[in-house]
C-alpha positions as CSV (number, residue, x, y, z in Angstrom):
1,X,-50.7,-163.3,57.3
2,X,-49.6,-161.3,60.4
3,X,-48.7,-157.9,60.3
4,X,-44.9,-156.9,60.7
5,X,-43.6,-153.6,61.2
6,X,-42.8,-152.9,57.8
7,X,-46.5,-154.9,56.4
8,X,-47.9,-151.5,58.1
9,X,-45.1,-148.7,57.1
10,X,-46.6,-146.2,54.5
11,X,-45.3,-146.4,51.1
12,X,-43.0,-143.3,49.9
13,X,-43.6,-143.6,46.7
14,X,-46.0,-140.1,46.7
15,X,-46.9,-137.9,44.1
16,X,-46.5,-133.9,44.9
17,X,-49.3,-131.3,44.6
18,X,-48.8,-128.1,46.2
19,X,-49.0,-123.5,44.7
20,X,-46.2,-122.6,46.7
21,X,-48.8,-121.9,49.9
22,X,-50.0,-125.0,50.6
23,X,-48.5,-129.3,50.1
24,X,-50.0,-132.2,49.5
25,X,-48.8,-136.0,49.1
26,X,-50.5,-138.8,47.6
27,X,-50.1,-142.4,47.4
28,X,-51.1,-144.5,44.6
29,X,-54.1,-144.4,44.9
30,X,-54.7,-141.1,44.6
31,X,-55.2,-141.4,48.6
32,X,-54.4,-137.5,50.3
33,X,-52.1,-139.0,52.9
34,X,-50.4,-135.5,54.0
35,X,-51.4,-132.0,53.6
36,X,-50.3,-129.1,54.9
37,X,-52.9,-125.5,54.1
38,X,-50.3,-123.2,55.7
39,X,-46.6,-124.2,55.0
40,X,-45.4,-128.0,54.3
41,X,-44.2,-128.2,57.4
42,X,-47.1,-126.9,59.5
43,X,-49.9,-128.4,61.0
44,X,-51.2,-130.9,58.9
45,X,-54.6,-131.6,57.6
46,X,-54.2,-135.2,56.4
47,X,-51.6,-137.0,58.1
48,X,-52.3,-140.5,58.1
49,X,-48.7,-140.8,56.3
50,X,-46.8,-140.3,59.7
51,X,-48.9,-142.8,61.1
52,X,-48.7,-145.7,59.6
53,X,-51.1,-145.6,57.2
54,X,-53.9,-145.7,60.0
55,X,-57.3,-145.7,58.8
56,X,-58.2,-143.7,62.3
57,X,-56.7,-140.3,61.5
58,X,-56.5,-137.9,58.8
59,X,-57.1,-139.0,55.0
60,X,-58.8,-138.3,52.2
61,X,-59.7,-141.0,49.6
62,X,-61.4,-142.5,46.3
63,X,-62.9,-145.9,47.3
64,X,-63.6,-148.1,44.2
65,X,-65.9,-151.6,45.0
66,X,-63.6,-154.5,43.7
67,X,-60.4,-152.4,43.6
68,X,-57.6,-153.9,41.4
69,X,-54.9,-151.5,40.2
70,X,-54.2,-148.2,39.3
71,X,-52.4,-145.8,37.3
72,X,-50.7,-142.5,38.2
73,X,-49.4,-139.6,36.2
74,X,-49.0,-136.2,36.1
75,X,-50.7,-134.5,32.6
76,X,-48.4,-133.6,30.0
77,X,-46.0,-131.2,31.5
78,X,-48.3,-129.9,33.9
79,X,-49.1,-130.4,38.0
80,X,-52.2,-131.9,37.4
81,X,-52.4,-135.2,38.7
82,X,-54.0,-138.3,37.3
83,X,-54.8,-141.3,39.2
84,X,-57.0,-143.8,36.9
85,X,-58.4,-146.4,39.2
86,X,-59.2,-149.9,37.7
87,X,-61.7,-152.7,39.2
88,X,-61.5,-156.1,38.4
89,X,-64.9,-156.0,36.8
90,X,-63.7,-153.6,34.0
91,X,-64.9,-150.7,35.7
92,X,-62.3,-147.6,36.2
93,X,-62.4,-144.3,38.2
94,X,-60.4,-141.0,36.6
95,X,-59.3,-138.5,40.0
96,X,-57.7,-135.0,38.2
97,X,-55.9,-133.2,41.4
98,X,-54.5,-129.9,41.0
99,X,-53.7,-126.9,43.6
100,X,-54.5,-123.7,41.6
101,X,-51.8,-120.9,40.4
102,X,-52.3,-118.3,38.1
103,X,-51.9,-114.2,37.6
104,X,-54.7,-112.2,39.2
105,X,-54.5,-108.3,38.4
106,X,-50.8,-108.5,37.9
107,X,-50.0,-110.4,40.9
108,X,-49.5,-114.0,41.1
109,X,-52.9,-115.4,43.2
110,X,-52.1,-118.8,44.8
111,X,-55.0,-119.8,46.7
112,X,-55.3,-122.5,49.5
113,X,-57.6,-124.8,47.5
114,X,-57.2,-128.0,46.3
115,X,-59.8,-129.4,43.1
116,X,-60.6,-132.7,42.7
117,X,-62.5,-133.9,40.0
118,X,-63.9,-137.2,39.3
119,X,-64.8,-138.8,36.1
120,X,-66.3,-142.6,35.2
């Protein structure tokens, strides 16, 4: 099938993770397609989103051998982001993303740092 102009657009449909100093998108697929360590509209560190979805620039991603779907949601009422992904050989892949937050000697601490953590 060829590829059209819109076969190679990159999807909107992104999930948010982000402390108020840094911003970060991510597909479906739990793929880092834009991310921002200074402000969200700074320099980007991932920014394959602006270009099409290019494999040749900046990205950062889970690749699971016989890929078939996946599952995205954040936990409870929290930002922690879970992308489960699901092969067709009944094999699945958790990805918990989360940019920490928290109070640090009476002052709220928001590093840049973003945790990944990946579970079979």
């Amino acid at each position: 099938r060829p590829r059209t102009l819109y076969s190679c657009m990159a999807s909107l449909d992104l999930a948010v993770l982000g402390n108020g100093m840094l911003g970060a998108l991510l597909d479906e697929k739990g793929r880092y397609v834009w991310c921002c360590l200074d402000a969200f509209n700074g320099d980007p560190v991932f920014n394959c989103l602006v270009n099409n979805n290019s494999d040749k620039t900046g990205f950062h991603d889970i690749m699971l051998e016989y890929f078939d779907r996946a599952e995205q949601n954040y936990l409870g009422t929290s930002c922690v982001l879970v992308t489960t992904l699901h092969s067709n050989q009944g094999d699945s892949v958790e990805i918990r993303d989360f940019a920490p937050r928290f109070i640090h000697f009476d002052r709220l601490f928001r590093p840049f740092q973003l945790f990944r953590s990946i579970r079979r």
